[in-house]
C-alpha positions as CSV (number, residue, x, y, z in Angstrom):
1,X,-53.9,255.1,-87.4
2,X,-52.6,251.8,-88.1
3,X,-49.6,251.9,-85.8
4,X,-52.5,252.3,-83.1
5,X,-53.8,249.6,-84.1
6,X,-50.7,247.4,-84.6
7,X,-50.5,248.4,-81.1
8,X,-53.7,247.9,-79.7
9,X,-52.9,244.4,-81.3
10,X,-50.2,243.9,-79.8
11,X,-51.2,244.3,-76.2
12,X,-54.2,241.9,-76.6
13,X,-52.0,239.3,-77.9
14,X,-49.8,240.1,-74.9
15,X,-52.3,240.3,-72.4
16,X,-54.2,236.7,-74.1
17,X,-50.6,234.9,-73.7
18,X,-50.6,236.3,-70.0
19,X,-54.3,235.3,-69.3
20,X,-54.0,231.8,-71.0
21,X,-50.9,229.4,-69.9
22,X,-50.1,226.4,-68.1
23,X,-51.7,226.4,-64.5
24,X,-52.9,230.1,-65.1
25,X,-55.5,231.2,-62.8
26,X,-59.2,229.8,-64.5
27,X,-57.4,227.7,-67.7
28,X,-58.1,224.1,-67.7
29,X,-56.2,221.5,-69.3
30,X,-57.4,219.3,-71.8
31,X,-56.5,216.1,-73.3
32,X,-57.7,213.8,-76.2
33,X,-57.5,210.5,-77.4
34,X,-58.5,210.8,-81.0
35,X,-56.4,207.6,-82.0
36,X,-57.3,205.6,-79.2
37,X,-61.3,206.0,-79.5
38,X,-61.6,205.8,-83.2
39,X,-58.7,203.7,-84.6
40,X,-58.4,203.8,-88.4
41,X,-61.0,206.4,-88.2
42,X,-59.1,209.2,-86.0
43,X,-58.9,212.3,-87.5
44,X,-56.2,214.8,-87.6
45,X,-56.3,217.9,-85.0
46,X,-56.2,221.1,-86.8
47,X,-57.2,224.7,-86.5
48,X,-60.7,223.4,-87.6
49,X,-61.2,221.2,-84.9
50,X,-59.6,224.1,-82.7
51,X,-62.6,226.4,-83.8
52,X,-65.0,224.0,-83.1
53,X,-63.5,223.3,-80.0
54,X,-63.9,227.2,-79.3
55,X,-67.4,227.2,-80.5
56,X,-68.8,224.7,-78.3
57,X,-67.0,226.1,-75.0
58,X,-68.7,229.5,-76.2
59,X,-72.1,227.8,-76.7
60,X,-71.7,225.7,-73.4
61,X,-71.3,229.1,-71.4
62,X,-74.1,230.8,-72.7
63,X,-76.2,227.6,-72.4
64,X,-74.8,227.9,-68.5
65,X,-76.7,231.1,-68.5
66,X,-79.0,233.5,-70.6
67,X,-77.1,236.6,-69.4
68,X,-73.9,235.6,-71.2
69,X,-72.5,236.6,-74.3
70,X,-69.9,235.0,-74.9
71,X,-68.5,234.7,-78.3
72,X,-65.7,232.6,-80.1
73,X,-62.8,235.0,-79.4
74,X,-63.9,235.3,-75.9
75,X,-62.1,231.3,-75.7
76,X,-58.5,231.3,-75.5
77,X,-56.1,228.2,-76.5
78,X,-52.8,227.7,-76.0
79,X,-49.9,225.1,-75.4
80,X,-51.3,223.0,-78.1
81,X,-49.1,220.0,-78.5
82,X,-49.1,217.3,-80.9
83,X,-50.5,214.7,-79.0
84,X,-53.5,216.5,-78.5
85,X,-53.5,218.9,-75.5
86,X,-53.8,222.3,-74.7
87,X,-54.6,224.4,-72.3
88,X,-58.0,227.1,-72.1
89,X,-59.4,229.9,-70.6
90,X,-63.1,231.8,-71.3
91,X,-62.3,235.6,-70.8
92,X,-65.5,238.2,-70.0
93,X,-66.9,239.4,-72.8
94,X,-67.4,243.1,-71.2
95,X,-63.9,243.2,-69.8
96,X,-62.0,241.3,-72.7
97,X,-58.7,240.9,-70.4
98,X,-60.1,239.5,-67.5
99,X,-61.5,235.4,-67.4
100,X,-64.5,234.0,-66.3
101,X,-64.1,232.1,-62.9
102,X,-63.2,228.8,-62.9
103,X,-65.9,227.8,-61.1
104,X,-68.4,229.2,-63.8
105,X,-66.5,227.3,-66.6
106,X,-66.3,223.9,-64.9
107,X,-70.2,224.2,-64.0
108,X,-71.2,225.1,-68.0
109,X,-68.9,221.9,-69.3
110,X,-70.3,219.8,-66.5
111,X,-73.4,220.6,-68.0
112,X,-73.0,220.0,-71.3
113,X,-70.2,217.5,-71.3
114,X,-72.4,214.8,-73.7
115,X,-72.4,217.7,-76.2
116,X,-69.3,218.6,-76.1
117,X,-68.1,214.9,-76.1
118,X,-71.1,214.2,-79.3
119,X,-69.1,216.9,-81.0
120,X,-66.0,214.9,-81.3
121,X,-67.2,211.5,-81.0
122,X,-64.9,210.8,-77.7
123,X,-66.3,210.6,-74.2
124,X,-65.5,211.6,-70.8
125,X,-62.6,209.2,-71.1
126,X,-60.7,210.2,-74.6
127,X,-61.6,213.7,-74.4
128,X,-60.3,214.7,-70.5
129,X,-60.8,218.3,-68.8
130,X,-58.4,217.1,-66.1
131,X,-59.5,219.7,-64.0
132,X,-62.9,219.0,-63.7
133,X,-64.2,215.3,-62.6
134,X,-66.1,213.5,-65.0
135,X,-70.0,213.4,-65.5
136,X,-71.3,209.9,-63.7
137,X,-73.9,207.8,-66.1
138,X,-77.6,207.9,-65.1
139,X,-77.9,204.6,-63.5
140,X,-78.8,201.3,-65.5
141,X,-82.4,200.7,-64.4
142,X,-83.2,196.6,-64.5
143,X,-85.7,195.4,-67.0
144,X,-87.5,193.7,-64.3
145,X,-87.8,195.7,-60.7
146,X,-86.1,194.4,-58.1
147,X,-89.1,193.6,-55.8
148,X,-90.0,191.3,-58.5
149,X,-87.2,189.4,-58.1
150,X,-87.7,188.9,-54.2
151,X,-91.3,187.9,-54.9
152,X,-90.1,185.2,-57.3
153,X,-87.3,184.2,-54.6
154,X,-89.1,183.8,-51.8
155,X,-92.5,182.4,-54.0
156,X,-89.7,179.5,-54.8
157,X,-88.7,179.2,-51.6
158,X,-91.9,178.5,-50.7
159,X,-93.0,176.1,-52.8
160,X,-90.0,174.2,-52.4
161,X,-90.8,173.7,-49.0
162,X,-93.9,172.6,-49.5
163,X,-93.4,169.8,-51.9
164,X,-90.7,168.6,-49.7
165,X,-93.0,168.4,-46.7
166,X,-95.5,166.4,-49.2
167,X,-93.2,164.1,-50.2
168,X,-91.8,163.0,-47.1
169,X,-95.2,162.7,-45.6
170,X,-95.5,160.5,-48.7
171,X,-92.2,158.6,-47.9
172,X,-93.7,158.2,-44.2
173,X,-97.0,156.9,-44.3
174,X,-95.9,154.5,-46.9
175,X,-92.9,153.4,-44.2
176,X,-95.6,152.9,-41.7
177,X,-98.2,150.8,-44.1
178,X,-95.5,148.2,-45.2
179,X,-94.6,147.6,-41.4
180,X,-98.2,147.0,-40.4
181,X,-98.5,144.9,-43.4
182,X,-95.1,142.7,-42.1
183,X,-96.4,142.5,-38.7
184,X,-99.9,141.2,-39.3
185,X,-98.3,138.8,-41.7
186,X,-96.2,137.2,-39.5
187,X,-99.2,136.9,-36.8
188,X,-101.5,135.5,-39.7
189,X,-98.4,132.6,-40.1
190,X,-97.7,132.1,-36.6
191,X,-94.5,131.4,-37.7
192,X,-92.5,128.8,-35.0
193,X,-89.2,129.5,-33.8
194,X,-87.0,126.7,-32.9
195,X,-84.1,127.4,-30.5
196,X,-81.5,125.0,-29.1
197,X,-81.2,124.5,-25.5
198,X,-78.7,122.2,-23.5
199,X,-78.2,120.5,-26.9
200,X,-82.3,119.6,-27.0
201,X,-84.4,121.4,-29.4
202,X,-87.4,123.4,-28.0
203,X,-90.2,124.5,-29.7
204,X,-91.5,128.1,-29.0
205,X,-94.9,127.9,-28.7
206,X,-97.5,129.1,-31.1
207,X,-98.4,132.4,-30.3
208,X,-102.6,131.3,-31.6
209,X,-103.0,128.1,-31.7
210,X,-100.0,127.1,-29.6
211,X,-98.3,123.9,-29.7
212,X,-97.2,121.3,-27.4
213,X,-93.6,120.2,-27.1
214,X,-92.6,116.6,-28.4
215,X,-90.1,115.4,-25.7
216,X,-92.5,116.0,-22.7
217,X,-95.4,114.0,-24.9
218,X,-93.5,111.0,-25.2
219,X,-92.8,110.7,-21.2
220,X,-96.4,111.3,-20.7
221,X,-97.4,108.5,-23.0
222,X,-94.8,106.2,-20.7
223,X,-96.5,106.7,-17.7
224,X,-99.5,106.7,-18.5
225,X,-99.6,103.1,-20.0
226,X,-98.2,102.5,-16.0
């Protein structure tokens, strides 16, 4: 009886090593970055964290779907090195040397890869299934929405604009008031121009009153007394 079972044993732990190695159809490789993510804080890898490794594989597939059953000993490591990485496969839990597709697996950690990742405070970029892309983060959502934004924007815009056009009309009809002001002025004044011609000074005359020029009075004074 117990050489049977020595070697029932025996040809699970030989069909296991068969089912789980390095680029073996459905395993996955996996590597962490305890150090790296926690610093002082990194703990050690040990059979522990193996088993809870196991565990939450196991709990990820039947999470994938009620039908499942699959158990601890249904997850398979191997290649465990000492810089944290191994290699995995999930066998069927009615047919105990066969896996479960690949496909199946990667789906079920997709799923729960914040879980998994909460489990050994890493995330998708310490704790790698290199196989199987990483889970994108729900996009940030602005405090303020973005239609907001273009309201304020073009509300700005606009009100610019209008204060510019209200100061130059501003600037404008105060340009046009002083020049009115300067012209009537200089007709209130009737300033007069003197200008030089042929070396004799002329008068120019007044544009209201005018004004009589002194070199032809004198000659008219001359003749007259004639």
């Amino acid at each position: 009886m117990l050489q049977v079972l020595l070697l029932t044993f025996s040809v699970v732990t030989i069909a296991h090593a068969e089912l789980c190695k390095p680029d073996a159809q459905n395993a996955f490789k996996v590597r962490l970055s305890i150090k790296t993510a926690l610093g002082d804080n990194a703990y050690a890898w040990d059979t522990n964290e193996e088993y809870l490794f196991k565990a939450m594989v196991a709990f990820t597939m039947r999470r994938y779907s009620s039908k499942t059953t699959t158990q601890i000993s249904n997850v398979l490591l191997c290649n465990v090195t000492d810089r944290v990485s191994f290699w995995f496969v999930v066998t069927d839990s009615t047919k105990n040397t066969t896996t479960v597709p690949g496909s199946e697996v990667e789906a079920a950690i997709r799923m729960n890869r914040n879980r998994i990742n909460n489990a050994f405070l890493l995330s998708d970029k310490t704790l790698q299934f290199l196989k199987i892309p990483s889970t994108l983060a729900p996009p940030v959502e602005p405090s303020t929405p973005a239609w907001l934004i273009v309201f304020g924007v073009v509300l700005c815009l606009i009100v610019a604009g209008i204060v510019f056009l209200v100061v130059a009309g501003i600037q404008q009809r105060k340009k046009k008031n002083k020049e009115s002001t300067e012209r009537e002025n200089l007709e209130e004044k009737g300033e007069v121009t003197i200008t030089i011609e042929n070396g004799t000074p002329c008068e120019t005359l007044d544009l209201k009153a005018g004004h009589i020029n002194g070199v032809f009075s004198a000659d008219d004074e001359r003749f007259t007394s004639l």
